[in-house]
C-alpha positions in Angstrom: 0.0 0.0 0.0 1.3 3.4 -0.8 1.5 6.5 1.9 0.3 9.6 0.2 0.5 11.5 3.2 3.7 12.9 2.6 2.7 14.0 -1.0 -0.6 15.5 0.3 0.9 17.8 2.7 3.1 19.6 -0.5 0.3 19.7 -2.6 -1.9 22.4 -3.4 -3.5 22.7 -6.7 -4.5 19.4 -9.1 -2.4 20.5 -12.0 -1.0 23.9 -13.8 -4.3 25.0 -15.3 -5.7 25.1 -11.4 -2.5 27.1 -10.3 -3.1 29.7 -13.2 -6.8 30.2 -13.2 -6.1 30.5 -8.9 -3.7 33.3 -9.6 -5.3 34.9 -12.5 -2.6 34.3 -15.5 -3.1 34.0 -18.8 -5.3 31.0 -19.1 -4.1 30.9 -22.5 -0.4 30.1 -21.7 0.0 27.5 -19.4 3.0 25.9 -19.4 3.2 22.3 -19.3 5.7 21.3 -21.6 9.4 23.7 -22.3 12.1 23.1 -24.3 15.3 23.8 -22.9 18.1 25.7 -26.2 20.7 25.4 -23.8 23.2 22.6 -21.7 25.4 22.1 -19.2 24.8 23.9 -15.9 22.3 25.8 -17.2 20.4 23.1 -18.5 20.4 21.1 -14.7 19.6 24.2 -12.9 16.5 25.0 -14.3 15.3 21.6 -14.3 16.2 21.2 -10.5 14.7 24.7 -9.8 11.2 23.9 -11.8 11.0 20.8 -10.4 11.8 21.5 -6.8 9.0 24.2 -7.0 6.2 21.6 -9.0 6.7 19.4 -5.9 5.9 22.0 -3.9 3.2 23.4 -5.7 1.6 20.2 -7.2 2.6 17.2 -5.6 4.5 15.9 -8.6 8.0 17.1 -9.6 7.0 15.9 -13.6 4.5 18.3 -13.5 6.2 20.3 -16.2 7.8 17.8 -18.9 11.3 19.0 -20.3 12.5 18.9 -23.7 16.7 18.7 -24.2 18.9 19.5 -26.9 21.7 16.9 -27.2 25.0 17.3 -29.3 27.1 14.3 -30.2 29.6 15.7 -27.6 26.9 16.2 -24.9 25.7 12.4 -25.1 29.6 10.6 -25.5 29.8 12.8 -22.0 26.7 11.4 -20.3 25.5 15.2 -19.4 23.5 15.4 -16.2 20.9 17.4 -17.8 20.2 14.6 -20.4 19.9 11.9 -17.8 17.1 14.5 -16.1 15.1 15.0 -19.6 11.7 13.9 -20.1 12.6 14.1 -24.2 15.7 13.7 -25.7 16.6 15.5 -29.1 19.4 14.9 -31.3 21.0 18.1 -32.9 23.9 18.5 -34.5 27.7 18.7 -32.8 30.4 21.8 -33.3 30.3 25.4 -32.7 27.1 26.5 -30.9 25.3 28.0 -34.0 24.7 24.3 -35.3 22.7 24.3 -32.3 22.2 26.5 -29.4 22.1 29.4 -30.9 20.8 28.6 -34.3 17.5 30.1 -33.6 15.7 28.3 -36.9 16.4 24.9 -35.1 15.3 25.9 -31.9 11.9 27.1 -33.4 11.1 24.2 -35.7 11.8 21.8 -32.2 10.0 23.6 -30.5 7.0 23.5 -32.8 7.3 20.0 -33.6 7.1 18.9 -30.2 4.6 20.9 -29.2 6.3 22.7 -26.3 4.6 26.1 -25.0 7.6 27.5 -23.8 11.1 27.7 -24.5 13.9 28.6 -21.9 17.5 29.4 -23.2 19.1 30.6 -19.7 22.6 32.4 -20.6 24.5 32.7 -23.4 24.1 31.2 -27.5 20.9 32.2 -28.2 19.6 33.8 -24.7 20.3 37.5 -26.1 18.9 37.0 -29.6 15.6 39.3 -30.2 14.8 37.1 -33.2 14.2 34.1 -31.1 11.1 35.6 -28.9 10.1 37.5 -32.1 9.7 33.9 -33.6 8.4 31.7 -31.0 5.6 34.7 -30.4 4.3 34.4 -34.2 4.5 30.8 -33.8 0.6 29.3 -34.4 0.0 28.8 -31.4 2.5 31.1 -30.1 5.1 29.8 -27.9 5.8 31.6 -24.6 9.8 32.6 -24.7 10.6 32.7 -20.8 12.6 36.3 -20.6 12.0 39.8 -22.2 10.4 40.2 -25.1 12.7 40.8 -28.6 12.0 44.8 -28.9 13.0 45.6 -25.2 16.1 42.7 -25.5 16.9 44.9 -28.3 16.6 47.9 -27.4 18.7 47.0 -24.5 21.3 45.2 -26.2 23.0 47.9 -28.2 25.4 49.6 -26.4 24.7 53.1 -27.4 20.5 52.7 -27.7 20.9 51.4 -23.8 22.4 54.2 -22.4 19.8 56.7 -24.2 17.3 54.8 -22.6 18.8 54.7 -18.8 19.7 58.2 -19.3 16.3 59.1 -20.8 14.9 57.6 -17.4 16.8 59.7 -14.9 19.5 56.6 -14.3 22.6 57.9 -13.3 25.2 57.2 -16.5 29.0 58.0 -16.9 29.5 61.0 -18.8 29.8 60.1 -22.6 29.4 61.7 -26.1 25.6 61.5 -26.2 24.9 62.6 -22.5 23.0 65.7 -23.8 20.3 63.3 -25.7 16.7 62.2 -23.9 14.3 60.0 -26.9 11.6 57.8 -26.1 12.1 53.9 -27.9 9.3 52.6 -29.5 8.3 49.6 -27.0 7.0 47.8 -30.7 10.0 47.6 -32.1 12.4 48.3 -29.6 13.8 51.3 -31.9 14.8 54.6 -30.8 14.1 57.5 -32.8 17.2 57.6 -35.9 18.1 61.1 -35.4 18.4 60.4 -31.3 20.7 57.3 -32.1 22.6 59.1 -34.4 23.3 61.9 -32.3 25.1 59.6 -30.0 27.7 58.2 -32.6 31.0 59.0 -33.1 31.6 59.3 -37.3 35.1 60.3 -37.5 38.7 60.7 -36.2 37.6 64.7 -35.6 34.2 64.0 -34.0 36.2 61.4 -31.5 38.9 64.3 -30.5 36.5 66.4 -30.1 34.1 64.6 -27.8 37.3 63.1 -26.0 38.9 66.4 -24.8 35.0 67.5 -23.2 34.4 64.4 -21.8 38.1 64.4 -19.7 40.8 61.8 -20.0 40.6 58.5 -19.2 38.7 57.7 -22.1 37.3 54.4 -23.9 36.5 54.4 -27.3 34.0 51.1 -27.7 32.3 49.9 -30.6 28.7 49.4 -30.3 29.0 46.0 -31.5 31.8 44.6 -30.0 32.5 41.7 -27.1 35.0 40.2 -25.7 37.8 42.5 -26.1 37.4 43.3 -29.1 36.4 46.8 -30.2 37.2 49.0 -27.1 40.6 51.2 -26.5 41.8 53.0 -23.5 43.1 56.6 -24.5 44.6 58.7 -21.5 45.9 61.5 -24.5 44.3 63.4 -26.6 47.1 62.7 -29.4 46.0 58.8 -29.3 42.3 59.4 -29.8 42.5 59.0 -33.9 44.9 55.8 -33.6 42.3 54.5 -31.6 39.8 55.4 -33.1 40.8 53.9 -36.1 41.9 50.7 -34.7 38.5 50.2 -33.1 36.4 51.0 -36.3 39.3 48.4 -38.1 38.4 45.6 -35.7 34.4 45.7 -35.6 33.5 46.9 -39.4 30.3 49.0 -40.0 29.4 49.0 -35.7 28.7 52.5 -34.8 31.3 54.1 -32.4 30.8 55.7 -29.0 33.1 58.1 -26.1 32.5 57.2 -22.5 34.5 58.5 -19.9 36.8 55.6 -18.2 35.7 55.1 -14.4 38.9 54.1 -12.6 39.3 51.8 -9.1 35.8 50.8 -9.9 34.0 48.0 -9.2 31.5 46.0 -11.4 28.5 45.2 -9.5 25.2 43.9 -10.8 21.5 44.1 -9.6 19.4 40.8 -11.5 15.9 42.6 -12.2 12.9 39.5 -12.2 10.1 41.1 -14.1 6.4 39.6 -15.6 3.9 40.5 -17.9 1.8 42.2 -15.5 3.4 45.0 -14.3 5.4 42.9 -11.3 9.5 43.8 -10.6 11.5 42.3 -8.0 15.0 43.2 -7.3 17.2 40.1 -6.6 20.5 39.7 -4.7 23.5 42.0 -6.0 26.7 40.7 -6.8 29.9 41.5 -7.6 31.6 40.7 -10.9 34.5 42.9 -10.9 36.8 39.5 -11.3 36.0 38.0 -14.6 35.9 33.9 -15.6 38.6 35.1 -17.8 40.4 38.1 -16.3 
């Protein structure tokens, strides 16, 4: 004979559907089924952390079934997320845009297992506007779990970003565009041409000139660029066109900005949870002045 007792002191609602009509969600996205575009310690995390809370809220840890992503390499390692999956899927091996991050696949598993939601955690293809934009005109549309692709990219250029924070009283490091206040479009994520313009750098003259009002320390970044690449520190104002040109040389075509360089600094971040509703929750800070690679 099998004690339920211990089960029926976790559980509170029946299934998912109960829990969202309870709570007042969007009766038209539950979430019973998501695929996971990601690995690794990513990959367990989230299925430990959903799980953990499905016990506690239903009874049954399976009460949300998970959908993997498995490379060649992933399965010849015997990856802890794979041994946790409720589905397995077989996608190709090699550099992450053969899988991860090649949003197409993602979508067309996604839709051909029927998932309503699709988690990507950090990293390949968590960043990538296109992906929510996809899964969204899916039919039926499939719930991407994080922002929505025109505030991800608004907020993922470099330049547009700051415009923004400024724009909303946030306290920003003095830079060449730290005169300009636009609104963004919160369709399409885009901010007005002429604002985003207005905060480029076009030319060798434009950079001296925004250098030498801004104060030395300097960096010159490119909008575009990532992991070291694209960004020079200038502490004279007879290095700012070498620099300038060097920066333009190693991201081609990404517009060019002047921020002032904040020294004995530390990097801290604040993780913002936010839903559809209207609900924001500041999380634990941390510091990340000391860098996996650095």
């Amino acid at each position: 004979m099998v004690d339920d007792s211990h089960q029926s002191t976790h559980k509170r609602f029946d299934d998912v559907a109960s829990y969202v009509q309870k709570l007042g969600g969007n009766k038209g996205h539950i979430i019973e089924k998501v695929l996971i575009a990601n690995n690794g310690v990513a990959a367990v995390k989230c299925i430990r952390s959903v799980r953990r809370w499905a016990y506690d809220i239903f009874g049954d840890e399976r009460a949300i079934q998970f959908v993997v992503m498995a490379t060649p390499e992933d399965l010849r390692a015997n990856a802890e997320y794979i041994r946790m999956a409720d589905i397995i899927v077989d996608v190709p091996g090699g550099a992450n845009n053969n899988n991860y991050a090649n949003v197409t696949l993602i979508v067309e598993l996604a839709r051909l297992h029927g998932v309503h939601a699709v988690w990507a955690g950090w990293g390949h293809a968590s960043e990538n506007p296109i992906l929510p934009d996809t899964l969204a005109i899916s039919n039926p549309p499939i719930k991407f779990i994080g922002p929505a692709g025109p505030p991800m990219r608004a907020l993922g250029d470099k330049i547009g970003s700051t415009i923004i924070a400024q724009t909303a009283k946030v306290p920003c490091i003095a830079w060449n565009g730290d005169d300009i206040i636009a609104q963004y479009d919160r369709s399409t994520g885009q901010l007005p041409a002429e604002a985003y313009k207005a905060g480029t750098i076009s030319n060798a003259t434009e950079a001296h000139e925004a250098a030498v009002r801004i104060g030395f320390p300097i960096m010159i970044k490119a909008s575009e660029g990532g992991g070291g690449k694209g960004i020079r520190m200038v502490d004279r104002a007879e290095d700012v066109a070498n620099a300038y040109r060097q920066v333009c040389g190693e991201v081609p075509g990404s517009p060019i900005f002047i921020m002032r360089l904040s020294t004995n600094s530390r990097h801290l971040e604040v993780q913002l949870l936010a839903d559809e509703y209207g609900n924001a929750v500041a999380l634990n800070g941390r510091d990340c002045s000391v860098q996996r690679r650095h």
